[in-house]
mmCIF file as Biopython writes it, N, C-alpha, C and O atoms, coordinates in Angstrom:
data_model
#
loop_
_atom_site.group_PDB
_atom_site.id
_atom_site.type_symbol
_atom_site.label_atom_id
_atom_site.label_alt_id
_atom_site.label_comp_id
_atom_site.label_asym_id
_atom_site.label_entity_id
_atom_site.label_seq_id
_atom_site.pdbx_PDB_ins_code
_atom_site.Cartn_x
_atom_site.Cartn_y
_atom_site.Cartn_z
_atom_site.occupancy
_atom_site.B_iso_or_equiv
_atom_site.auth_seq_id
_atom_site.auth_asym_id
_atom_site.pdbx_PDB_model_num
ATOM 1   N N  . UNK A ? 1  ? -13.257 -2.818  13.005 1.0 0.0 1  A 1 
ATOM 2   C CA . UNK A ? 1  ? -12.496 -2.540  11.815 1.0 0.0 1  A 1 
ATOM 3   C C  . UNK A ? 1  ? -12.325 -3.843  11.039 1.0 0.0 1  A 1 
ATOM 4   O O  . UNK A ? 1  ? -12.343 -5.003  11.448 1.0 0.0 1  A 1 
ATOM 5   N N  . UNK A ? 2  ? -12.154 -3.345  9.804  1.0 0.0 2  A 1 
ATOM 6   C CA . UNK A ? 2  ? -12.463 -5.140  8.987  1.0 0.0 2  A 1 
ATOM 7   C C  . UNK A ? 2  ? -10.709 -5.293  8.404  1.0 0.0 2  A 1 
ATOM 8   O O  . UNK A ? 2  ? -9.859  -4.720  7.723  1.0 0.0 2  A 1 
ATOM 9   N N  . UNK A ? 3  ? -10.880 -6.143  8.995  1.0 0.0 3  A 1 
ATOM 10  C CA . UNK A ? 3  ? -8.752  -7.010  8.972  1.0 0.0 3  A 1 
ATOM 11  C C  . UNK A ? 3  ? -8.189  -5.527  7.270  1.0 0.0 3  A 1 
ATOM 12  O O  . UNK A ? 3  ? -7.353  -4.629  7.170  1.0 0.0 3  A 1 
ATOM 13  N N  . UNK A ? 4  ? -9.111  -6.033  6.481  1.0 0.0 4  A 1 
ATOM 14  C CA . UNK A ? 4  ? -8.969  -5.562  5.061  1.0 0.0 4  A 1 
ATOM 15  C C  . UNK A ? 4  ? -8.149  -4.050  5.424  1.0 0.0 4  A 1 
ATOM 16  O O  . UNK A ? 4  ? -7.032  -3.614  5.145  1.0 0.0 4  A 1 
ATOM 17  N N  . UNK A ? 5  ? -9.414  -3.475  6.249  1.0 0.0 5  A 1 
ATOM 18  C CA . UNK A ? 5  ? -9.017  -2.205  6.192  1.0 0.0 5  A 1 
ATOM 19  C C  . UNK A ? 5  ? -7.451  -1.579  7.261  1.0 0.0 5  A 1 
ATOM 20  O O  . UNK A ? 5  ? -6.762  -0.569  7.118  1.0 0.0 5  A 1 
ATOM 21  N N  . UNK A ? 6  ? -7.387  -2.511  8.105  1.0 0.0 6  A 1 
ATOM 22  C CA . UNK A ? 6  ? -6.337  -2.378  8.934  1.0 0.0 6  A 1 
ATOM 23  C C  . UNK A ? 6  ? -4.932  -2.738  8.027  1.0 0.0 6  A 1 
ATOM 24  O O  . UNK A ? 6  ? -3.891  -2.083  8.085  1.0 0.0 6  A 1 
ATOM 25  N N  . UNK A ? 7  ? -5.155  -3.895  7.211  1.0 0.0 7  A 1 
ATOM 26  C CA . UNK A ? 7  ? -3.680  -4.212  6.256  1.0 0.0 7  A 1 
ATOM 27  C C  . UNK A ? 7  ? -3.743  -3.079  5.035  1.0 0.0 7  A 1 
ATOM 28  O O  . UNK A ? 7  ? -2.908  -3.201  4.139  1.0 0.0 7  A 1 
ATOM 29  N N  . UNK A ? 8  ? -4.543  -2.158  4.974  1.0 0.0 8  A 1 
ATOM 30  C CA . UNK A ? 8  ? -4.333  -1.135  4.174  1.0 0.0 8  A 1 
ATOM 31  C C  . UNK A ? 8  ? -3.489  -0.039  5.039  1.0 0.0 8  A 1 
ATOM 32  O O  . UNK A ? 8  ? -2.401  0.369   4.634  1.0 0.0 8  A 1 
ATOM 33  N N  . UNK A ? 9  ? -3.965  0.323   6.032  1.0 0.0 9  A 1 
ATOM 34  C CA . UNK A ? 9  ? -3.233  0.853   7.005  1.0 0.0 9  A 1 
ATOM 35  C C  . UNK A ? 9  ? -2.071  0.703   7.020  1.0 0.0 9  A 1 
ATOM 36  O O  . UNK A ? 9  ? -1.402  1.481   6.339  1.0 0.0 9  A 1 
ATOM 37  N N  . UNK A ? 10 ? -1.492  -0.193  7.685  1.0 0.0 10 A 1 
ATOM 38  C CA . UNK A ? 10 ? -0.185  -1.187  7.849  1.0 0.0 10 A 1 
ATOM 39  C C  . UNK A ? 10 ? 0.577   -0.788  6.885  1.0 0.0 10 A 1 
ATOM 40  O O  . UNK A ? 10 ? 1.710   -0.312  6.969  1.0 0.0 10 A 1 
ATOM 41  N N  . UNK A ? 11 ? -0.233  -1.042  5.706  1.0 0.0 11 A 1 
ATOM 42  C CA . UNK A ? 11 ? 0.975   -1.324  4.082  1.0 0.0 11 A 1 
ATOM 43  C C  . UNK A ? 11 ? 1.366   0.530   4.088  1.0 0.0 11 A 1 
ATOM 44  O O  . UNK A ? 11 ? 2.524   0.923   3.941  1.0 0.0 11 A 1 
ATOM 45  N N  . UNK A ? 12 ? 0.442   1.280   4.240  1.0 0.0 12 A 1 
ATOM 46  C CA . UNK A ? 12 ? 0.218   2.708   4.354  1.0 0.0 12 A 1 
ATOM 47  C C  . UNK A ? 12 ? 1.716   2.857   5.563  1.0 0.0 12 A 1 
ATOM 48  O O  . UNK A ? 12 ? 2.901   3.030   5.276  1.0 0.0 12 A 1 
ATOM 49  N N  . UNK A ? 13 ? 1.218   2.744   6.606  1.0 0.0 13 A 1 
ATOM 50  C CA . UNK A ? 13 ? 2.295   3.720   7.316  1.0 0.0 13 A 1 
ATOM 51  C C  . UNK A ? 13 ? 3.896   2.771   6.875  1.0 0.0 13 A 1 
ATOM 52  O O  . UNK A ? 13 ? 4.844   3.465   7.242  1.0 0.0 13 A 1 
ATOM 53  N N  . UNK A ? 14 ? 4.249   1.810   6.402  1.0 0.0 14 A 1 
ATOM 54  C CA . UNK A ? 14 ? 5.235   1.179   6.438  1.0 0.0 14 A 1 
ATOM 55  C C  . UNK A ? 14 ? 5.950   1.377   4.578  1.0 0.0 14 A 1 
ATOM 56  O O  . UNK A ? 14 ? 7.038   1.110   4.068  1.0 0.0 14 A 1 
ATOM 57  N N  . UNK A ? 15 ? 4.694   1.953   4.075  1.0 0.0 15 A 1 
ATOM 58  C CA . UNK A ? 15 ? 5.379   2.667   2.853  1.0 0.0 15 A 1 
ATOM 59  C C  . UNK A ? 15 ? 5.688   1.264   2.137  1.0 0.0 15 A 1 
ATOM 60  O O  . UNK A ? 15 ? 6.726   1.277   1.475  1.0 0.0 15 A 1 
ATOM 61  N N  . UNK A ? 16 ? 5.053   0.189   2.148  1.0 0.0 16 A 1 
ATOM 62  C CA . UNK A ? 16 ? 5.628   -1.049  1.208  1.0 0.0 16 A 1 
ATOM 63  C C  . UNK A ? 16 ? 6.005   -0.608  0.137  1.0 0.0 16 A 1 
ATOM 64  O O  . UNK A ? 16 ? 7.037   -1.228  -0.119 1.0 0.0 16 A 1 
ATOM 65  N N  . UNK A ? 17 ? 5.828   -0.013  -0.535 1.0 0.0 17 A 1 
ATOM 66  C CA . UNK A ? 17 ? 6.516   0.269   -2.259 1.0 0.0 17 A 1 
ATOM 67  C C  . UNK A ? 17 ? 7.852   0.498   -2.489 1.0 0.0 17 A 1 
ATOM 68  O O  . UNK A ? 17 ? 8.449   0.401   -3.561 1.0 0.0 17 A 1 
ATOM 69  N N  . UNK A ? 18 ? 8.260   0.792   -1.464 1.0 0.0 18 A 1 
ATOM 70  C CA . UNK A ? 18 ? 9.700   1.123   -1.298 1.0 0.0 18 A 1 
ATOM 71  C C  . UNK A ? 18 ? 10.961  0.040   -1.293 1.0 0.0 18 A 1 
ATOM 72  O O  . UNK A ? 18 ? 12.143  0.289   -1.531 1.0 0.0 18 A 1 
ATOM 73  N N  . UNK A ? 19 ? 10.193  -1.582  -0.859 1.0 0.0 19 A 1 
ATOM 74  C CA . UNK A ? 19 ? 10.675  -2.609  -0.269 1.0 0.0 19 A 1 
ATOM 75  C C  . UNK A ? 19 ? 10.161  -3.622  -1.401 1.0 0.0 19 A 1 
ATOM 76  O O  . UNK A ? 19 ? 8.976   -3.918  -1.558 1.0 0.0 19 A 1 
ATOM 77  N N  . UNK A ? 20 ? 11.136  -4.067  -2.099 1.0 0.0 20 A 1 
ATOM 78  C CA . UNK A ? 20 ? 11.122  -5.243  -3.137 1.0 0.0 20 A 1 
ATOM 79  C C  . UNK A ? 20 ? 10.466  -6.864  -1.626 1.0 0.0 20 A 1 
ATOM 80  O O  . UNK A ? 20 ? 11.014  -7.264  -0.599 1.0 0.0 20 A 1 
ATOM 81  N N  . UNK A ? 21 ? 9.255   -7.234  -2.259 1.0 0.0 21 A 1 
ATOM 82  C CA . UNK A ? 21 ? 8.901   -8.499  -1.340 1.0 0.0 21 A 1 
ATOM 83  C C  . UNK A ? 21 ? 9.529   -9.570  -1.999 1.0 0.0 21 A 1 
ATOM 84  O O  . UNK A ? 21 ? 9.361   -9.691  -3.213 1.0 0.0 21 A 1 
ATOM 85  N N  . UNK A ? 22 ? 10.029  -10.140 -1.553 1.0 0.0 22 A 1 
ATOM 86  C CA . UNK A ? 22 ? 10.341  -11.709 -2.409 1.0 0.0 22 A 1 
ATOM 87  C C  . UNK A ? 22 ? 9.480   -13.057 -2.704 1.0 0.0 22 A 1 
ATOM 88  O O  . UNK A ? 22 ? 9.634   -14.046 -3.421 1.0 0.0 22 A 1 
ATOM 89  N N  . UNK A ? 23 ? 8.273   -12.494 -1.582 1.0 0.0 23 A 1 
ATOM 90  C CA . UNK A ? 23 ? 6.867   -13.407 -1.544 1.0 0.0 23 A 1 
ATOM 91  C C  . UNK A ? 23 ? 6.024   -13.250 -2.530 1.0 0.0 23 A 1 
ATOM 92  O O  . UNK A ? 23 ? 6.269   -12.242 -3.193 1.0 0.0 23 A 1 
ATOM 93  N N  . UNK A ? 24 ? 5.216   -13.799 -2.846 1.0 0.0 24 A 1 
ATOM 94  C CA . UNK A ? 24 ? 4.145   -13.288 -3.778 1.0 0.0 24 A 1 
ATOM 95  C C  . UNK A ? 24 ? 2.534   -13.266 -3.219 1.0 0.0 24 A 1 
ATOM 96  O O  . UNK A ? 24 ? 1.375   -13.205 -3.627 1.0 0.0 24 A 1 
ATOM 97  N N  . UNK A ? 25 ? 3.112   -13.336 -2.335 1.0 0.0 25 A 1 
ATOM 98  C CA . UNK A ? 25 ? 1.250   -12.996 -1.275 1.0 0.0 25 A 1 
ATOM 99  C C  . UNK A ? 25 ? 1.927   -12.014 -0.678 1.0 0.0 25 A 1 
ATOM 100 O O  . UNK A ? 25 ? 1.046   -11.157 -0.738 1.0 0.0 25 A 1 
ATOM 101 N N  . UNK A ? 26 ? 2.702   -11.556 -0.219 1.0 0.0 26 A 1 
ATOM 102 C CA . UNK A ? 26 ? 3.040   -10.139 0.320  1.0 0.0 26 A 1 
ATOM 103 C C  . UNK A ? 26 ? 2.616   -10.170 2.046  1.0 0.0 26 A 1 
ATOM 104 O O  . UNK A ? 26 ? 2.489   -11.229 2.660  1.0 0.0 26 A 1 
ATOM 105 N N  . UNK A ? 27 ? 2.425   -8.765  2.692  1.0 0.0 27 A 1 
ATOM 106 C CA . UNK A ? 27 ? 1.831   -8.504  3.756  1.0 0.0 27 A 1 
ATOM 107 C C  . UNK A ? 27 ? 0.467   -9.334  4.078  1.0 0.0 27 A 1 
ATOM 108 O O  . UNK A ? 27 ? -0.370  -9.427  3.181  1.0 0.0 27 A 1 
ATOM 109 N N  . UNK A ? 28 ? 0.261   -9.863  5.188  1.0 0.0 28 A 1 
ATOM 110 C CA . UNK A ? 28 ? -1.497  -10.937 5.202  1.0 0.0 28 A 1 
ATOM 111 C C  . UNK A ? 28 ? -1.966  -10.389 6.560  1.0 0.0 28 A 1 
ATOM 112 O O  . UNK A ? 28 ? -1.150  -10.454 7.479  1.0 0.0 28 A 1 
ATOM 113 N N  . UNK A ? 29 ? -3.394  -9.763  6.848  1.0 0.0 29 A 1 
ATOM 114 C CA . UNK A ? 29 ? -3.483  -10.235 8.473  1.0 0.0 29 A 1 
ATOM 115 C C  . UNK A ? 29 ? -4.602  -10.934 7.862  1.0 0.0 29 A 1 
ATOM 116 O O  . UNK A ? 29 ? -5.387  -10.728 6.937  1.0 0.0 29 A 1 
ATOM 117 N N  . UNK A ? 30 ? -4.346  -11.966 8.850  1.0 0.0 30 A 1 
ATOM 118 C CA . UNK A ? 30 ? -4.791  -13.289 9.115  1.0 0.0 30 A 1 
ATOM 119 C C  . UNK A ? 30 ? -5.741  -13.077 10.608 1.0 0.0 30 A 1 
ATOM 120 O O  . UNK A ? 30 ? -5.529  -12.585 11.716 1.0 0.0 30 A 1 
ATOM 121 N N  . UNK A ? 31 ? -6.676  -13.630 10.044 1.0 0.0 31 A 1 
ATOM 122 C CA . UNK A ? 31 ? -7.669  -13.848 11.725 1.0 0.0 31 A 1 
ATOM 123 C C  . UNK A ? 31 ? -9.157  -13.646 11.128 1.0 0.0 31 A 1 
ATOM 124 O O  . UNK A ? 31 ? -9.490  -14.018 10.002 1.0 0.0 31 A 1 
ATOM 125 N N  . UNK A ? 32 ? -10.106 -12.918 12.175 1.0 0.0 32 A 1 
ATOM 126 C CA . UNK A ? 32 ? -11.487 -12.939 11.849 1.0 0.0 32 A 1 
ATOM 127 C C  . UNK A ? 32 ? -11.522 -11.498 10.485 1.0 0.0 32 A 1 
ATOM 128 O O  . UNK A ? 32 ? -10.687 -10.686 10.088 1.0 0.0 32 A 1 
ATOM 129 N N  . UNK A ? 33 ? -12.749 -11.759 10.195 1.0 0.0 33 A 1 
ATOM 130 C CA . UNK A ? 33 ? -13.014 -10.488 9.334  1.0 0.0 33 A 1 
ATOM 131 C C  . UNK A ? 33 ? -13.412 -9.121  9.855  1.0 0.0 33 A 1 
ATOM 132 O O  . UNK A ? 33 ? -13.470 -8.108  9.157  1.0 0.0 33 A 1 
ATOM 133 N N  . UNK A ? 34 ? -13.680 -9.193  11.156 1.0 0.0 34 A 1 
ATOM 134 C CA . UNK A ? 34 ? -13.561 -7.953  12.179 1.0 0.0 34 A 1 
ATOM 135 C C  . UNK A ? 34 ? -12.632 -7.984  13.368 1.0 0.0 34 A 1 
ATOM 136 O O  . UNK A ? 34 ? -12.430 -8.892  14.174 1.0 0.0 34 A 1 
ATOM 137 N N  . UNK A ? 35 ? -12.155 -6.869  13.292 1.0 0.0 35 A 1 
ATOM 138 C CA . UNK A ? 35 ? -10.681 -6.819  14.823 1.0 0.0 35 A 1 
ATOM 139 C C  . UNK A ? 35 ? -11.572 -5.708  15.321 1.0 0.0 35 A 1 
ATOM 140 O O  . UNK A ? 35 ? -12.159 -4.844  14.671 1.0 0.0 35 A 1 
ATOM 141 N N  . UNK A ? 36 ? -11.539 -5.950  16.768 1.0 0.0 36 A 1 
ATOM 142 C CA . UNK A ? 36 ? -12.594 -5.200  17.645 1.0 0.0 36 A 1 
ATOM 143 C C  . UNK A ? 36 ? -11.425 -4.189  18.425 1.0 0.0 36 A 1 
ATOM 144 O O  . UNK A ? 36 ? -10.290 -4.619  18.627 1.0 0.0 36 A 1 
ATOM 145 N N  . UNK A ? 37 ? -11.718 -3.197  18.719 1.0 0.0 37 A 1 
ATOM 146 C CA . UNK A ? 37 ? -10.492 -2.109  19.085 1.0 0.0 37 A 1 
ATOM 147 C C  . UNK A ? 37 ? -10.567 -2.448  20.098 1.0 0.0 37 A 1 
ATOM 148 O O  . UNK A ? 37 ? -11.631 -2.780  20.619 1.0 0.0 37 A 1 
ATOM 149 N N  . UNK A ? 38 ? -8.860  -2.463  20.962 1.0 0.0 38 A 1 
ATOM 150 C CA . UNK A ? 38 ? -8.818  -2.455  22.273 1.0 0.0 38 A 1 
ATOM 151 C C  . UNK A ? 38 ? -9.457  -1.539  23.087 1.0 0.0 38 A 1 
ATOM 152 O O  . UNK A ? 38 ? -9.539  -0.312  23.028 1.0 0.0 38 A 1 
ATOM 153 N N  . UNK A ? 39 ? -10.024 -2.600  24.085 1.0 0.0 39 A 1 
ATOM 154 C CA . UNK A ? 39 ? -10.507 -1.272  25.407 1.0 0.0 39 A 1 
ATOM 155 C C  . UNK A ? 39 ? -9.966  -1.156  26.606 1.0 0.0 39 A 1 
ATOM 156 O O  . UNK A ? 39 ? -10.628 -0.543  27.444 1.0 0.0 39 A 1 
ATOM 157 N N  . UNK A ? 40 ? -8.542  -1.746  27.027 1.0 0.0 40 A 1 
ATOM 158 C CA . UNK A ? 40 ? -7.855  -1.467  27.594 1.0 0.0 40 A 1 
ATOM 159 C C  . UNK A ? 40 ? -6.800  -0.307  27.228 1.0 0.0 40 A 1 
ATOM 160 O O  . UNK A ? 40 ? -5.776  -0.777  27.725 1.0 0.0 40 A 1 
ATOM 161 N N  . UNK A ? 41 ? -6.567  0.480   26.864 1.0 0.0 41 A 1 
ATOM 162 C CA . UNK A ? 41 ? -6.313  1.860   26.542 1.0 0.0 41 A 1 
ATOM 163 C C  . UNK A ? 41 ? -4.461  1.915   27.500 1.0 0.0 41 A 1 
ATOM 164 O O  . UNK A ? 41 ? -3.398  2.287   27.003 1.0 0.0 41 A 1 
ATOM 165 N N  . UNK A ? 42 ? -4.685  1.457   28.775 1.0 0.0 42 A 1 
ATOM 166 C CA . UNK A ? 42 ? -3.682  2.285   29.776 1.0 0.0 42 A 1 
ATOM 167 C C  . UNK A ? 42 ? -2.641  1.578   29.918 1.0 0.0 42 A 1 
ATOM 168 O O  . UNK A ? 42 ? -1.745  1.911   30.695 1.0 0.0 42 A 1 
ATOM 169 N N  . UNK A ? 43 ? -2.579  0.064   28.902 1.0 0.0 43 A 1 
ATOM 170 C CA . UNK A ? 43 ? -1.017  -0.246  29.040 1.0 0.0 43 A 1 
ATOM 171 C C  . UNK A ? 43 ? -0.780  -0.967  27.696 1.0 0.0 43 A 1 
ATOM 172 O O  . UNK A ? 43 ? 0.153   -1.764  27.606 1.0 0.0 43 A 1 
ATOM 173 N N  . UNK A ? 44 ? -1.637  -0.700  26.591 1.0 0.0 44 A 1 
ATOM 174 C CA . UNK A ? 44 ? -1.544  -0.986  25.384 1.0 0.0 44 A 1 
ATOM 175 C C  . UNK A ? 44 ? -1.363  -2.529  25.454 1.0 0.0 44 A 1 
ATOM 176 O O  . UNK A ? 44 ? -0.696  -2.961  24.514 1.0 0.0 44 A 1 
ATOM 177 N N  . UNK A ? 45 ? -1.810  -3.499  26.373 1.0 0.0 45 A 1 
ATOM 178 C CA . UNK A ? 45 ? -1.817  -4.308  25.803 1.0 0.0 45 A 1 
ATOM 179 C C  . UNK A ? 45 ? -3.305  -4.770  25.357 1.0 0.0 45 A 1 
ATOM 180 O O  . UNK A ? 45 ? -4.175  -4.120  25.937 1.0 0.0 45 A 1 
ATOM 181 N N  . UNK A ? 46 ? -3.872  -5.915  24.300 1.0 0.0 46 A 1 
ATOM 182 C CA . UNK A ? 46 ? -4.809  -6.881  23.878 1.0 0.0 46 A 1 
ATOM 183 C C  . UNK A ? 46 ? -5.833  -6.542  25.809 1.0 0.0 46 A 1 
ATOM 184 O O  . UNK A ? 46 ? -5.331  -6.426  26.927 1.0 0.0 46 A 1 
ATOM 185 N N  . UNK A ? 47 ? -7.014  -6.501  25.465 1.0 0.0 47 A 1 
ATOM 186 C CA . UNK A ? 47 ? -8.165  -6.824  26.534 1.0 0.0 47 A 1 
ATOM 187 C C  . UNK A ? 47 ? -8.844  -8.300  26.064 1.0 0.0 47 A 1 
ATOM 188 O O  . UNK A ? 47 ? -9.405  -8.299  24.968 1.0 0.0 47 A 1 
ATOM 189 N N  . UNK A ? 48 ? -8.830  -9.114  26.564 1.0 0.0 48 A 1 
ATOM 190 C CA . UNK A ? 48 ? -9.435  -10.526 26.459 1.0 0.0 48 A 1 
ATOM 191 C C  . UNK A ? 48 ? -10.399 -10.956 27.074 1.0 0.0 48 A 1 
ATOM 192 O O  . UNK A ? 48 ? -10.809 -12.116 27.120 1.0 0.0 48 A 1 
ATOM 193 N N  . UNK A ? 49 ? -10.929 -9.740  27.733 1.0 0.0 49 A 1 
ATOM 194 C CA . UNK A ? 49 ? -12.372 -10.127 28.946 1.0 0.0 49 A 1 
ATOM 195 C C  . UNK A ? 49 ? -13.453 -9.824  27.850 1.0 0.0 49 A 1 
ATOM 196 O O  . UNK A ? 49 ? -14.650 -9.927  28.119 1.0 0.0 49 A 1 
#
């Protein structure tokens, strides 16, 4: 998934429009340009192998 499309998400379920930001860059994910889906599934945390 490309960061882009995940902070569309994010802004989506958290309804930003609703919430005056006081920042002017707003919401950021920050990191690579692809986030690779977890494949540890059974305790929700990050897989790092």
């Amino acid at each position: 998934m490309k960061n882009t499309d995940l902070e569309l998400i994010i802004n989506e379920k958290l309804s930003i429009e609703n919430f005056h930001d006081y920042a002017p860059n707003g919401l950021q994910v920050e990191g690579r340009p692809h986030i690779p889906k977890n494949s540890d599934r059974s305790n929700g945390l990050p897989s790092f192998t």
